[in-house]
Backbone bond lengths (Angstrom), bond angles and torsions (degrees), N, CA, C in turn:
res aa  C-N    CA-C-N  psi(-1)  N-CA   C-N-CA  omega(-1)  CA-C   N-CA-C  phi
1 X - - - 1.450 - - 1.524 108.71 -
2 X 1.431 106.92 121.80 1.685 113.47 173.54 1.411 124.55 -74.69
3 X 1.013 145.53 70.13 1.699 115.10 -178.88 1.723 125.91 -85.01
4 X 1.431 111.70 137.05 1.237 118.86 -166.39 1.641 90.04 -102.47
5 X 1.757 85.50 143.32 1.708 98.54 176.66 1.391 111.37 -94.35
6 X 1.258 148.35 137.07 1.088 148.82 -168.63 1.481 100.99 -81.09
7 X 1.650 118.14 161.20 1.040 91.23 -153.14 1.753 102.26 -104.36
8 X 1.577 108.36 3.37 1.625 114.78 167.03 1.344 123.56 -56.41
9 X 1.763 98.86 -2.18 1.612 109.42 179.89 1.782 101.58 -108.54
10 X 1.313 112.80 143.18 1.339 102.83 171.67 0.946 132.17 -69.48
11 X 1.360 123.37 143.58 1.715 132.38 166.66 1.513 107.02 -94.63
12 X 0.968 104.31 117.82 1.947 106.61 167.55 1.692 114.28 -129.08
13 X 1.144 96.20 158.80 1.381 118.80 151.64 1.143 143.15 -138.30
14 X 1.421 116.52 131.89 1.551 126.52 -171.81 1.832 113.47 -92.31
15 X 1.194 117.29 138.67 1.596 120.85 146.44 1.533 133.78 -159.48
16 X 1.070 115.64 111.72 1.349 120.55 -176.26 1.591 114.22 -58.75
17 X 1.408 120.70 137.57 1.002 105.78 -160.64 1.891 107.72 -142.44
18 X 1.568 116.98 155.03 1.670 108.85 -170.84 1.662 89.53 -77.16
19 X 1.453 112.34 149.12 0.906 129.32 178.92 1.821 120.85 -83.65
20 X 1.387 93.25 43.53 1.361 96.47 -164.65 1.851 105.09 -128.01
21 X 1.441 125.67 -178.99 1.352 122.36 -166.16 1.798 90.89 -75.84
22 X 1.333 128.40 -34.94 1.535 120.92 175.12 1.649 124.37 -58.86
23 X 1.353 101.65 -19.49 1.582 124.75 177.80 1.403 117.50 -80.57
24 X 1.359 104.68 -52.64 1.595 132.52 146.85 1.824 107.97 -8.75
25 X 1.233 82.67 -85.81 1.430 114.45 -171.63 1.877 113.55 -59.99
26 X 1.688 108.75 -50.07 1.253 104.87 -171.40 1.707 93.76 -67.14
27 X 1.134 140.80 -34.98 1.623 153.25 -152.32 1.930 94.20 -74.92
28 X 1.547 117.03 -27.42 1.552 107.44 -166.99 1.422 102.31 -94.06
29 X 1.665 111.00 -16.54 1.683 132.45 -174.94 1.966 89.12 -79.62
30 X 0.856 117.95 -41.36 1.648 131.62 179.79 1.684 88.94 -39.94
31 X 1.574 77.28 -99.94 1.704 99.29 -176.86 0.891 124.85 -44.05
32 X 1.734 144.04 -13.86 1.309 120.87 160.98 2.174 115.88 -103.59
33 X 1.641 91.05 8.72 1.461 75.63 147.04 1.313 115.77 -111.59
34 X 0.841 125.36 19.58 1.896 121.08 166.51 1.089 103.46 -90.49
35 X 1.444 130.55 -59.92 1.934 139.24 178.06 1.482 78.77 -46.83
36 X 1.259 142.20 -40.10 1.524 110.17 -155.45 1.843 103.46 -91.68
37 X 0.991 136.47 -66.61 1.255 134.27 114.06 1.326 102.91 39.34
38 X 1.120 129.00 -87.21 1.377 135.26 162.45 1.112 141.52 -52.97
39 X 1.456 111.50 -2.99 0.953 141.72 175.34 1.609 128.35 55.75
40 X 1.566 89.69 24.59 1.752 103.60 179.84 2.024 99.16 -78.49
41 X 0.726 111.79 8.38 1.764 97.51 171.11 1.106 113.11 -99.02
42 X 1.501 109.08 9.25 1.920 109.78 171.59 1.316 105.09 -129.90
43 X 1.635 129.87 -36.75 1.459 121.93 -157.45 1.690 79.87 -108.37
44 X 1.299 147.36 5.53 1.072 121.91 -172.91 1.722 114.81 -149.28
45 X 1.546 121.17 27.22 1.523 137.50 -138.00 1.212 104.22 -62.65
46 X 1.332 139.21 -42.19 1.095 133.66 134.88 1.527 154.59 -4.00
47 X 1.192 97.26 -58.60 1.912 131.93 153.04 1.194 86.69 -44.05
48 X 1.676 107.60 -96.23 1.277 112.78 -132.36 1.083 126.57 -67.89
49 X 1.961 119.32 -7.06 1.166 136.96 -171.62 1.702 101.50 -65.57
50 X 1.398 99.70 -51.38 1.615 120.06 -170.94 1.481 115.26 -87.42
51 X 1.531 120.43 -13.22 1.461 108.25 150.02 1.567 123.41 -91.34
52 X 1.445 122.34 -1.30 1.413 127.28 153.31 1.522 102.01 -62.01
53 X 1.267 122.79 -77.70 1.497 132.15 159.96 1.713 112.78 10.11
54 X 1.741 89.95 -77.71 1.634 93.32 170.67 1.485 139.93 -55.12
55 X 1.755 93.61 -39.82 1.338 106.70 -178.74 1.651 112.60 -51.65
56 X 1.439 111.59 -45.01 1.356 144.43 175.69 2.060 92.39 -36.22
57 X 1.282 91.08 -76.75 1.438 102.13 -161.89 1.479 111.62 -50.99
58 X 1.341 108.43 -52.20 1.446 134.35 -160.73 1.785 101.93 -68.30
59 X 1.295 129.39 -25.48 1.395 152.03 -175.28 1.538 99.07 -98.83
60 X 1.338 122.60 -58.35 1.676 114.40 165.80 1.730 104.67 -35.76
61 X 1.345 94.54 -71.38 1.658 99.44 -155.71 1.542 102.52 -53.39
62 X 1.395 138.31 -38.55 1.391 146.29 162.02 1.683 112.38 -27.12
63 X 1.648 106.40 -68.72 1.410 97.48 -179.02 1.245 100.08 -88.14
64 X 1.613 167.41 31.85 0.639 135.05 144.85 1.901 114.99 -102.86
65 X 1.389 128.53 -18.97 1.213 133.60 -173.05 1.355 116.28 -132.10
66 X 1.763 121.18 -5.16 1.087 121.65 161.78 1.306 125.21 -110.19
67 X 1.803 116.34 25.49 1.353 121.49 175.71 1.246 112.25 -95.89
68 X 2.085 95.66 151.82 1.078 108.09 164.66 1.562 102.47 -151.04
69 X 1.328 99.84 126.97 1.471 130.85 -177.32 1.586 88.19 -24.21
70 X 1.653 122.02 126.55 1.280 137.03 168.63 1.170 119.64 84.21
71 X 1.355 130.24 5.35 1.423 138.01 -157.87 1.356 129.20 -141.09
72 X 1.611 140.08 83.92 1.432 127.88 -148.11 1.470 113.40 -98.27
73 X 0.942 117.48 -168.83 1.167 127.91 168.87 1.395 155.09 -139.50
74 X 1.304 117.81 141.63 1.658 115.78 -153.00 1.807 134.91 -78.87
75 X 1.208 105.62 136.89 1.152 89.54 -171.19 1.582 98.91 -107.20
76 X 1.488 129.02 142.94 1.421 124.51 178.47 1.974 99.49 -132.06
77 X 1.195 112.34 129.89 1.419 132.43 175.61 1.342 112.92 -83.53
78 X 1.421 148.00 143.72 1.662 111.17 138.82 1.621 88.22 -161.45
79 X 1.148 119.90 149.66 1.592 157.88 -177.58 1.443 115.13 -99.14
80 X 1.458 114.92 95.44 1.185 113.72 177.41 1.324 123.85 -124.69
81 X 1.678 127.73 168.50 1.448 131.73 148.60 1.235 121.95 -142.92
82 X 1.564 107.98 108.26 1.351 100.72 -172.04 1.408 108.52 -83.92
83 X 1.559 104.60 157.53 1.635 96.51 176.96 1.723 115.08 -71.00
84 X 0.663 118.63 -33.93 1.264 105.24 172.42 1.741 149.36 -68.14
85 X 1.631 76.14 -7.41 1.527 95.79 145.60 1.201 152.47 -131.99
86 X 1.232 90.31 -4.61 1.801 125.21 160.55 1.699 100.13 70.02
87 X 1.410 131.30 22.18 1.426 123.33 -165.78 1.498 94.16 -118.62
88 X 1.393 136.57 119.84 1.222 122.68 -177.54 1.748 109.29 -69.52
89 X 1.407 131.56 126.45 1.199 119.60 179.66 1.952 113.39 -105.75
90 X 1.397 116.39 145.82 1.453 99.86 -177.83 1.439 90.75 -108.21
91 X 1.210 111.46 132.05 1.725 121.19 175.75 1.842 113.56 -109.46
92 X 1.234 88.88 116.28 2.129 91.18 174.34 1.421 97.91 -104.24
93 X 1.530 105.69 139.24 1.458 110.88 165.67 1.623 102.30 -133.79
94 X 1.213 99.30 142.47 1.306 101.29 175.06 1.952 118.09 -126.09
95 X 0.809 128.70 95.37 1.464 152.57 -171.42 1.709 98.69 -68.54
96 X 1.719 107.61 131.18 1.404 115.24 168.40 1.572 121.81 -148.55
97 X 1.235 114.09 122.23 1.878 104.24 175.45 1.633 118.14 0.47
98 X 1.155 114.11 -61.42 1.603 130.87 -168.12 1.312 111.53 -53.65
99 X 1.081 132.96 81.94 1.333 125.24 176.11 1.490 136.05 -98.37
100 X 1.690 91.48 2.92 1.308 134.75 172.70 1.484 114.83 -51.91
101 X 1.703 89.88 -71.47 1.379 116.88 -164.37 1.712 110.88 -115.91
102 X 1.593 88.49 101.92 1.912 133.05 -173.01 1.624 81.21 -77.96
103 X 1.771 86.62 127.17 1.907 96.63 142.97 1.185 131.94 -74.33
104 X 1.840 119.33 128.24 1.205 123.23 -157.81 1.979 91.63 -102.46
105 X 1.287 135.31 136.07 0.924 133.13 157.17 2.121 112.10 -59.56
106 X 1.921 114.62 118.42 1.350 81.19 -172.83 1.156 110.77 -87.18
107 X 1.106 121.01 -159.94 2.052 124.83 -171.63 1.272 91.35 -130.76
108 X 1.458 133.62 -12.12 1.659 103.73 176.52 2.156 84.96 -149.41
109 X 1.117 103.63 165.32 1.529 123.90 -172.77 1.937 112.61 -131.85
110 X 1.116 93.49 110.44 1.842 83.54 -178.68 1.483 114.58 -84.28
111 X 0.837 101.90 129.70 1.831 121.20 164.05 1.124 99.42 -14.01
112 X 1.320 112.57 122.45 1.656 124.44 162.15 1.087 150.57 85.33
113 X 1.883 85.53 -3.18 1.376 117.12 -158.00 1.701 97.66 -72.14
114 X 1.262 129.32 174.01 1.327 133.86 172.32 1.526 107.98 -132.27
115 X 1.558 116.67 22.11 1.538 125.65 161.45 1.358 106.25 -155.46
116 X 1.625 109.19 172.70 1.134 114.66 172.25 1.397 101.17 107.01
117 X 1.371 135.30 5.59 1.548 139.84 179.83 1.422 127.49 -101.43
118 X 1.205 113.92 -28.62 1.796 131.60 162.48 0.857 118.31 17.93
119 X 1.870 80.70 -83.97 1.815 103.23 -160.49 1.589 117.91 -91.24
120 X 1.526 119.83 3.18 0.952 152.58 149.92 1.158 128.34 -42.34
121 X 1.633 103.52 -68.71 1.336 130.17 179.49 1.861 100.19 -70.21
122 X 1.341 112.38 -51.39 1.527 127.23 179.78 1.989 107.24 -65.96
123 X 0.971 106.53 -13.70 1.923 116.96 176.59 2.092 89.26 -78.82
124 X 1.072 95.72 -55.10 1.622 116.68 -154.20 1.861 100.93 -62.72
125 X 1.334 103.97 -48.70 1.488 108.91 -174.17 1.582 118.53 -72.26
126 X 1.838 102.34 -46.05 1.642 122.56 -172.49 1.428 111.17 -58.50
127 X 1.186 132.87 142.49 1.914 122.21 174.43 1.848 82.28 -89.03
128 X 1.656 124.20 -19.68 1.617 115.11 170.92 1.206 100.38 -146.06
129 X 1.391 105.01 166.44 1.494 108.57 163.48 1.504 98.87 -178.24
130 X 1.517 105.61 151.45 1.923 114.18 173.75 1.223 102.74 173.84
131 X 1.442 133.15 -176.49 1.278 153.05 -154.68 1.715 108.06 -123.03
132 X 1.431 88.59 137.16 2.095 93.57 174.35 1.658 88.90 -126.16
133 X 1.481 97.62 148.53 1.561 104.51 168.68 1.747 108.05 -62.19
134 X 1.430 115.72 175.54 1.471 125.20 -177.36 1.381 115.83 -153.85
135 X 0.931 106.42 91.56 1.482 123.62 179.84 1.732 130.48 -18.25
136 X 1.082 154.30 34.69 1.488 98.74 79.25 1.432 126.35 -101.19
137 X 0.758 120.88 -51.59 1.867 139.77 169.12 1.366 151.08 -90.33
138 X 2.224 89.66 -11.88 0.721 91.51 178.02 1.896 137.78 -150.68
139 X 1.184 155.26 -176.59 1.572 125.95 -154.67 1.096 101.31 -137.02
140 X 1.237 97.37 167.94 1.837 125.37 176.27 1.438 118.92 -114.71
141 X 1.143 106.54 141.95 1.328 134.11 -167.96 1.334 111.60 -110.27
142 X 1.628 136.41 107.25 1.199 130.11 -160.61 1.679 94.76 -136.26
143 X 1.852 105.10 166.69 0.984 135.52 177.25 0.980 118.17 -154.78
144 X 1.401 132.36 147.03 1.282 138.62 160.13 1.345 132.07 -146.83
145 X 1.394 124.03 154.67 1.642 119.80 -150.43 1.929 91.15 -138.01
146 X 0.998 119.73 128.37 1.119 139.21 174.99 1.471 106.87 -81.68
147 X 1.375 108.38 110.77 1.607 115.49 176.91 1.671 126.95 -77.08
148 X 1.395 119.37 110.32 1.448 99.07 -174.43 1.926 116.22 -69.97
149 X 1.328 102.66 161.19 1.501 103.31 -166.94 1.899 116.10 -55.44
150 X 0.861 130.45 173.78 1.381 109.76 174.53 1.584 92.91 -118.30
151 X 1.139 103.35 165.01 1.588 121.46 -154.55 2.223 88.41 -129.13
152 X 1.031 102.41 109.16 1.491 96.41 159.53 1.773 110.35 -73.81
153 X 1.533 98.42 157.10 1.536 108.87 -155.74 1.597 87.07 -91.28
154 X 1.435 101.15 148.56 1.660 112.36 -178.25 1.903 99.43 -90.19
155 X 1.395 101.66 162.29 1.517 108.89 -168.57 1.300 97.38 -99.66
């Protein structure tokens, strides 16, 4: 017996992850088979291009400013529509030890640099995005992208 979840209920996904550039990497292999899975790499190509994008960023900034020697960090997926807004939204959060050290959006970028664009790039893609504390020490880093409806194709 199959049962299908409707989709006013959330779909998520969880994975804990090494806080390292291999963690990085296995965490963007994560997320684009769940978006696919979900079938946002056809009804939503757009989306999913730019929440890989994020995942990317949001997993950089993790191992590089939210490490701490022995301790990784999480990646959580989930697919929603609330009724009250009827827009399905896909939300990435990404959770790290550091709860210290909040991403600052910057206001200026120097020439040449080959960092410092992230949260920039992650301002530019997200319709939202910001940080919640995380019990004990440490926070999450979220985004979310508002899915437009899909339209079946006329004959």
């Amino acid at each position: 017996m199959t049962t299908e979840i409707p989709l006013h209920n959330p779909r998520s996904h969880t994975s804990l992850l090494p806080a390292t550039p291999k963690g990085a990497a296995v965490g963007r292999r994560i997320a684009r088979r769940q978006l696919t899975l979900w079938e946002l790499h056809s009804a939503h190509t757009e989306s999913f291009h730019s929440a890989l994008l994020i995942v990317a960023e949001l997993a950089a900034n993790a191992i590089t400013h939210g490490r701490i020697a022995g301790r990784g960090f999480e990646l959580h997926l989930s697919l929603t529509t609330p009724v009250r807004r009827g827009v399905t939204t896909l939300r990435i959060e990404i959770s790290d030890p550091r709860g210290e050290r909040l991403p600052v959006l910057p206001t200026t970028h120097r020439p040449g640099s080959q960092s410092g664009r992230g949260l920039t790039l992650i301002d530019a893609l997200a319709d939202r995005w910001g940080t919640i504390p995380r019990f004990p020490n440490s926070k999450t880093v979220w985004a979310e992208l508002d899915l437009d409806p899909v339209t079946p194709d006329a004959p």
